[in-house]
N, C-alpha and C positions, 0 to 999 in steps of 0.2 A: 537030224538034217545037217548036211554039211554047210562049211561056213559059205561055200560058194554057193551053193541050195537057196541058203540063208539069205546072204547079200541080194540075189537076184529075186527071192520074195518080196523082199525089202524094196526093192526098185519099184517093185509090180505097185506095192501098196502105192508106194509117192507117184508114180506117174499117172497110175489110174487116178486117184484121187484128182490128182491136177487137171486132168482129160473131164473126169466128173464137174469138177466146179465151171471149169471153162466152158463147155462144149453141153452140159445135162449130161445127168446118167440116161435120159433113151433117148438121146442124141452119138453118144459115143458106142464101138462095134471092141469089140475083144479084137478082131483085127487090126483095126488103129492101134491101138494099145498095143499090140506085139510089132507092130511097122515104128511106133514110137521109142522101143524098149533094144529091136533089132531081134526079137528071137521071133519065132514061127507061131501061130497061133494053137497047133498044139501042143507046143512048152506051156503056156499059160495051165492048161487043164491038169499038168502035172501038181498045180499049187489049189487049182481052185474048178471047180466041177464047173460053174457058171459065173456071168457077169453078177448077178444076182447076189452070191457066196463072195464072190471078191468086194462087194460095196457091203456087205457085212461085215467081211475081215476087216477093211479098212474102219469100220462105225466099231467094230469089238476094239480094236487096239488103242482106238481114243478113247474110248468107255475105260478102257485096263487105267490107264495112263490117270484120266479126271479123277476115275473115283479113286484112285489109291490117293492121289493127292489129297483131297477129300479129308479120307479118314486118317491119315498124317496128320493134318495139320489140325482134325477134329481132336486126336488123339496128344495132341502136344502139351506143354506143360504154359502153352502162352496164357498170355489174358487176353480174355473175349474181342477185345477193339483189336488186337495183335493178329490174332486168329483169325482175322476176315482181311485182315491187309496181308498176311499173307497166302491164303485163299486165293485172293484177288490178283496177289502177285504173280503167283502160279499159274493162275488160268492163263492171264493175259500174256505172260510171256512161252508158253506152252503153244498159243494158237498163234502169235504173231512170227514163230516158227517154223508155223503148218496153218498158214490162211488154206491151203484147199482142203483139209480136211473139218474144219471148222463150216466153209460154206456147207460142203457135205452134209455137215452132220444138222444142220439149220437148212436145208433144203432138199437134200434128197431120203427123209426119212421114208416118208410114203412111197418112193420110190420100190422100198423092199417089198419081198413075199412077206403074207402073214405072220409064218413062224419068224424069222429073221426079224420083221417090224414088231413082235411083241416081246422079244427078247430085249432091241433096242429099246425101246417105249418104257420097259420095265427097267433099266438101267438108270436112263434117264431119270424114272420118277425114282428110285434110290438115290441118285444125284442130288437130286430136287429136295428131299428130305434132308439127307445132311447137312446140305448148303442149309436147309431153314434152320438144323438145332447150333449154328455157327452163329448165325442171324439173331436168332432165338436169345444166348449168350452176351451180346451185345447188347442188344434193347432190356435185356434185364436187369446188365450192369449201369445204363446210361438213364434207367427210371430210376432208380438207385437215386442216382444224381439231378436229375433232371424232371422229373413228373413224367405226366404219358407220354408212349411215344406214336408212330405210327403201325398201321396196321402189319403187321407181321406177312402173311401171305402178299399185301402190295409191294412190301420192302424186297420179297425173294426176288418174286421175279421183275421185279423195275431196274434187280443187280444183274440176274440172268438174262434180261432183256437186251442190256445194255451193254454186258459183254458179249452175247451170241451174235451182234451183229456189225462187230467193230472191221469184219472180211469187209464188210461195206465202205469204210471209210477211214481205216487205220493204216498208215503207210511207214513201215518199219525204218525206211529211211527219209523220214520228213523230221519235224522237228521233234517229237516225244519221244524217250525210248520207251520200251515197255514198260522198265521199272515208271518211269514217271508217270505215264498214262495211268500204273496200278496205283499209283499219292492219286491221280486226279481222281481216279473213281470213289478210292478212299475218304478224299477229302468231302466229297460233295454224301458219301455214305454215314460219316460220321456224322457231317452236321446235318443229317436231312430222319437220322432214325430217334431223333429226342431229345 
């Protein structure tokens, strides 16, 4: 694909996405979206056969993005407490980035066709998995130190939880930057798993 091919892909994703979080995916038409963008609505079909396929594209390239982080940082040579701060760094400053792809990906999952939502669905719970042997790593080092901790599976997602919905109420220019916001989840994750 040429770079101009490319670039104008690239638009499609961001703006769709932005159209999606603001507006619903079966609220927004591939015609807005090409009246948004200024091309015709059959330039779109040159990148993406349907609406459908483009809200997949946009859920695939955030799945690309998570999980390589993911196994990065699963793969590093940190120590377990390190490992999830920066996990956590990543995510948070990854989606505070791309708020509409984040709401996206936290509300219009069902939105997909079958094939498309079991693809996503099965991503995610890869995601899911990782993120617990990061978790996992942590509570094993801090029982170590500390006696029991808490339940593994509540710890995942109370972290998942609490990151997927920061579109909600995260504002890149208010007082936290990312970095911080990733100490604050940090901080409250460290003392809260043991």
């Amino acid at each position: 694909m040429s770079e101009k091919r490319g670039a104008l892909k690239g638009r499609i994703f961001k703006e769709g996405a932005r159209l999606f979080a603001e507006q619903g995916y079966e609220r927004t038409s591939l015609q807005e979206l090409a009246g948004a963008l200024g091309v015709t609505k059959p330039a779109l079909y040159y990148y993406f056969s349907s609406k459908d396929e483009l809200l997949f594209g946009i859920m695939t390239f955030v799945m690309d993005q998570v999980l390589a982080d993911v196994i990065e940082v699963r793969e590093s040579s940190l120590s377990p407490s390190d490992k999830l701060h920066d996990l956590i760094r990543r995510y948070i400053s990854f989606f505070a980035a791309k708020p509409h792809e984040l709401t996206i990906m936290s509300t219009e999952v069902d939105s997909l066709g079958p094939e498309f939502r079991e693809t996503i669905v099965a991503r995610q719970r890869e995601y899911v998995r990782l993120v617990r042997g990061i978790i996992a790593g942590v509570m094993a080092a801090r029982k170590c130190e500390k006696g029991a901790g808490v339940n593994e599976t509540a710890a995942v997602y109370a972290l998942l939880g609490g990151m997927n919905w920061i579109f909600k109420w995260y504002d890149p220019e208010g007082p936290l930057s990312p970095d911080e916001l990733a100490l604050d989840f940090m901080s409250i994750f460290k003392s809260g798993l043991g």
